[in-house]
C-alpha positions in Angstrom: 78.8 73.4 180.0 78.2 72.6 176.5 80.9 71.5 174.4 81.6 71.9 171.0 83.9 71.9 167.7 83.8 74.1 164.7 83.3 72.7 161.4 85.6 72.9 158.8 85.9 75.5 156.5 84.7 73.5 153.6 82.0 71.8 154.8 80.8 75.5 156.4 81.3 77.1 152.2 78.9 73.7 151.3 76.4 74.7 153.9 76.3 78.3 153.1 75.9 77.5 149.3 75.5 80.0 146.9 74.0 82.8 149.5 75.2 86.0 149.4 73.7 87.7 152.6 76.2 85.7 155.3 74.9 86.4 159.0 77.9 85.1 161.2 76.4 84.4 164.7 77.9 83.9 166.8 77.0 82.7 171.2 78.5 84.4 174.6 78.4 81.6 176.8 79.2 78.1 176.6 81.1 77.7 173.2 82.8 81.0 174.3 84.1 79.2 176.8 85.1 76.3 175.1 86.7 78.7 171.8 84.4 77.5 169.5 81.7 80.1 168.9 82.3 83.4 170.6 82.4 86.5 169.5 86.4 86.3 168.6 85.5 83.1 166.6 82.6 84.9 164.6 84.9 87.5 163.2 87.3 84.8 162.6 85.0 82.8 160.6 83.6 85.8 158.9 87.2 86.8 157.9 88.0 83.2 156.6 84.7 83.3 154.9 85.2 87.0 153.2 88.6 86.1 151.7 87.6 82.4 150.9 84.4 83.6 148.6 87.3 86.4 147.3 89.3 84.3 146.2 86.6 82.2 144.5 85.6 85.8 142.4 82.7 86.1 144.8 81.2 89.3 146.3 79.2 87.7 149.4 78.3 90.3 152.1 79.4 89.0 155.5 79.1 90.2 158.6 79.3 88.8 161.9 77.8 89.6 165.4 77.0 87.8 168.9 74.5 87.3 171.6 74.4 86.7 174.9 72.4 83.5 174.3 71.1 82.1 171.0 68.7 79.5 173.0 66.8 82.4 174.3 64.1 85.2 172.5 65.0 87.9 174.3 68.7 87.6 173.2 68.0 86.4 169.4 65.2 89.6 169.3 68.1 92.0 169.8 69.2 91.0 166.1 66.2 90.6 164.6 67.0 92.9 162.1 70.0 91.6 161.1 68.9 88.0 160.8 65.7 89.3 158.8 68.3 91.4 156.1 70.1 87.4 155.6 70.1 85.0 153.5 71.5 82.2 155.5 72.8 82.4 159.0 75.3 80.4 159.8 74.7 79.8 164.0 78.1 79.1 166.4 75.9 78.1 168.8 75.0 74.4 169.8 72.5 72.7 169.0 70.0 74.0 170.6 70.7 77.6 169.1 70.6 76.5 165.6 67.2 75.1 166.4 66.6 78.3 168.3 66.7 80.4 165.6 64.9 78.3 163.5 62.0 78.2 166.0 61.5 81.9 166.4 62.5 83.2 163.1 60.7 80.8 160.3 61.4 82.5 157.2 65.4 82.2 158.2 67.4 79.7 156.5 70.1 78.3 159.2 72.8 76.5 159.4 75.3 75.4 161.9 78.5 75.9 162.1 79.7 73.9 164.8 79.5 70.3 166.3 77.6 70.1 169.5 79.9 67.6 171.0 78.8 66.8 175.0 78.3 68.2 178.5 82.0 68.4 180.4 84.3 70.9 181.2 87.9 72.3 181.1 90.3 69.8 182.6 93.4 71.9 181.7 94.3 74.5 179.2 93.3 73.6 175.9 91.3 70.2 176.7 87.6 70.1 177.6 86.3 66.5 179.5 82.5 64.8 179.6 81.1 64.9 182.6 77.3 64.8 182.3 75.0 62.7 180.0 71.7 64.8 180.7 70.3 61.1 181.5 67.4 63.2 183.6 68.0 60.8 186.7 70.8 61.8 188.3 73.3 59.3 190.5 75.7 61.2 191.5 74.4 61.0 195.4 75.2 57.5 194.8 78.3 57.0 193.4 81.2 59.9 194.7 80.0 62.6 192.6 81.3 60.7 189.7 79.1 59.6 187.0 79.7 55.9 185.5 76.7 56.9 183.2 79.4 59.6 181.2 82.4 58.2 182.5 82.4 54.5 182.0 83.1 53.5 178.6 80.3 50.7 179.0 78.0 52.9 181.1 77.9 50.5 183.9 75.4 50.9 186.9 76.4 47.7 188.8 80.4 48.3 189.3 83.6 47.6 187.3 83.8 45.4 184.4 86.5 42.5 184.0 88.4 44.5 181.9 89.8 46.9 183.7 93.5 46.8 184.5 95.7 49.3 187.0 92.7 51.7 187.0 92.5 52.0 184.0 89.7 51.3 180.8 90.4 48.2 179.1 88.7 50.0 175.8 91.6 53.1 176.0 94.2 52.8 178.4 94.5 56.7 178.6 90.5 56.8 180.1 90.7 56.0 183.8 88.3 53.6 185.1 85.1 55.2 186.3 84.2 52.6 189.0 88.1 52.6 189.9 87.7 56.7 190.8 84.4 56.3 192.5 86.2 53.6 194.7 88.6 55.5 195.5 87.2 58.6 196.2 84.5 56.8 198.2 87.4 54.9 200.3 88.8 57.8 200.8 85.8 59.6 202.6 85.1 56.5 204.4 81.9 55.7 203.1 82.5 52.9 200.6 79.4 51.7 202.6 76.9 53.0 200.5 77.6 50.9 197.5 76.5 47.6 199.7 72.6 49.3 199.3 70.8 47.5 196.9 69.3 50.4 194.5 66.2 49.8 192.3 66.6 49.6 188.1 67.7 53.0 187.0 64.5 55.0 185.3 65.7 55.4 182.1 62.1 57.2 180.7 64.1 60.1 181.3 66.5 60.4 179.4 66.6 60.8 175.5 65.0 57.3 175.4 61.0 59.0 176.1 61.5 61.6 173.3 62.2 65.1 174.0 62.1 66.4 177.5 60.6 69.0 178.9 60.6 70.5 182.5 57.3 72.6 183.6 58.4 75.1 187.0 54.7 76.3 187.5 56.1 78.7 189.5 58.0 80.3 187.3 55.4 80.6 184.4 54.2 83.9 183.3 50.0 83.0 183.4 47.8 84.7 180.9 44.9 86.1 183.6 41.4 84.9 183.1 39.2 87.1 181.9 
């Protein structure tokens, strides 16, 4: 899932400005998950951000609600109305909601409230792991179901560095040694035999490197018919 951090409260009251028509919104799946941008976070924020602007003599209107999704219409069209009535929306979304919203509702002036920070998941209570770089070629077949591409500090294809020492990154001791767990975990499925194939130079058109992706399902496109 996506992860992500909330800004701080200062840099949010900078970002907001001088608005007085605050649209808190906030997202129901990934940065719910993560605590960052659900819909317990929204009020939060629009709490914080109603006695802040108090405090400061200020009478901003702020409300808060949250989708399902911000990265899709459907969802963002079930508060069209209250995103048209605001000045600024301040998005706990990723990324990818903040330009969401932008996309489908032009006249809106938005701004996020989080940091989109990477693709991982909850290792424990409390601590959230990268996992995935979205590199668009995945290796994973390859290499244990461990990616060196998001967990090697150096992003090696080819196998360990000379760094490493007991297992461990030589560039933070507490980071375990991507090429040490795909080892082991290949080892210990007996089939350390697929690192001696030679593979072919990793296509890295896509990833972020060719621009912004897109994937086309034909078969999952609504077609206009032909008159």
């Amino acid at each position: 899932m996506i992860i992500a951090e909330q800004k701080s409260l200062d840099e949010i009251k900078t970002l907001i400005g001088n608005s007085e028509k605050v649209l808190v919104l906030g997202c129901g799946t990934c940065v719910t998950v993560c605590f960052a941008g659900g819909e317990r976070e929204a009020a939060i924020m629009a709490s914080s951000l109603r006695m802040a602007t108090k405090l400061e003599g200020k009478s901003n209107a702020i409300t808060d609600i949250t989708v399902q999704r911000q990265c899709e219409w459907e969802y963002l069209d079930q508060v069209a109305e209250q995103i048209g009535e605001a000045d600024v929306v301040l998005s706990l979304g990723c990324g990818i909601g903040v330009q969401a919203i932008a996309e489908h509702f032009p006249n809106t002036w938005v701004v996020p409230g989080l940091n989109t920070s990477f693709l991982g998941l909850p290792s424990e209570q409390g601590v959230w792991e990268e996992r995935c770089a979205a590199c668009g070629d995945c290796i994973l077949g390859l290499t244990g179901g461990i990616c060196p591409i998001a967990r090697c500090s150096k992003t090696l294809l080819n196998g360990p560095c000379g760094g490493s020492e007991d297992g461990h990154c030589e560039i933070d001791p507490e980071i375990p040694c991507a090429w040490q767990l795909i080892y082991d975990r290949l080892s210990s499925m007996d089939k350390l035999d697929v690192l001696l194939d030679l593979q072919p130079p990793k296509n890295w058109k896509t990833s972020r490197d060719g621009g912004p992706r897109k994937i086309v399902r034909e078969d999952l496109r609504l077609l206009e018919e032909e008159e």
